[in-house]
C-alpha positions as CSV (number, residue, x, y, z in Angstrom):
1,X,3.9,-11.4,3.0
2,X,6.9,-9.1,4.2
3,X,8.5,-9.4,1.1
4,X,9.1,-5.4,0.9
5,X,11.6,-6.0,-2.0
6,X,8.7,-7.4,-4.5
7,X,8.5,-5.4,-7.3
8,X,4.6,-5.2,-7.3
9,X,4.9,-4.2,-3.9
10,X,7.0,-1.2,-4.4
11,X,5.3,-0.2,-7.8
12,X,2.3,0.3,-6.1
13,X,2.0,0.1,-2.1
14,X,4.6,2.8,-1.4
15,X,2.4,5.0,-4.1
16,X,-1.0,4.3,-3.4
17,X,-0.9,4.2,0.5
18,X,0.6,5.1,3.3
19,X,3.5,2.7,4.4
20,X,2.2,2.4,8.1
21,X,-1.7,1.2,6.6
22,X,-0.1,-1.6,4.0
23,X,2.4,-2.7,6.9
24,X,-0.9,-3.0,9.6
25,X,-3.3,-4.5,6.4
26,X,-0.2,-7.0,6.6
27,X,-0.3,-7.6,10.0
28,X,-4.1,-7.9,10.2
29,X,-3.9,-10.4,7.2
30,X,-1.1,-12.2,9.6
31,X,-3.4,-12.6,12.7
32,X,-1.3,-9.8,14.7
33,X,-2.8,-6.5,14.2
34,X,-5.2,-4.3,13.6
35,X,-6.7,-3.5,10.4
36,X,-5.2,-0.9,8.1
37,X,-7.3,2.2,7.0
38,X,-7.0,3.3,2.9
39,X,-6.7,7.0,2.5
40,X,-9.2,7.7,-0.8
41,X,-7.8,10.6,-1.5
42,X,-4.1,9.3,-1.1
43,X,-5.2,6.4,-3.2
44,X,-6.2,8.4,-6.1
45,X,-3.3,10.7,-6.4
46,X,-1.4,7.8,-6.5
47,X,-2.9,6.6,-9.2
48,X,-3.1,9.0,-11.1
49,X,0.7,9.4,-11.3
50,X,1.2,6.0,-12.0
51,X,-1.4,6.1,-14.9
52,X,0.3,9.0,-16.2
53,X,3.8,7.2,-15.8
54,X,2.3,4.7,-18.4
């Protein structure tokens, strides 16, 4: 779960959302924390660079 060095995770969490949301959506999964909130707009943008990456 805090395996920041997973290449899926930094392909896509660092691109598609804020680093503070992924790491609380961590905690929350964890039993610590709050939930995380997703940023739609962030999201897409993100996405759209990596589909044009591909």
């Amino acid at each position: 779960m805090d395996d920041y060095g997973n290449e899926v995770f930094t392909q896509y969490a660092s691109r598609l959302f804020p680093f503070q949301e992924v790491r609380a959506e961590m905690s929350f999964i964890q039993g610590k924390g709050s939930k995380g909130k997703a940023n739609l707009k962030c999201f897409l943008d993100g996405m759209l660079v990596l589909a044009e990456e591909d």
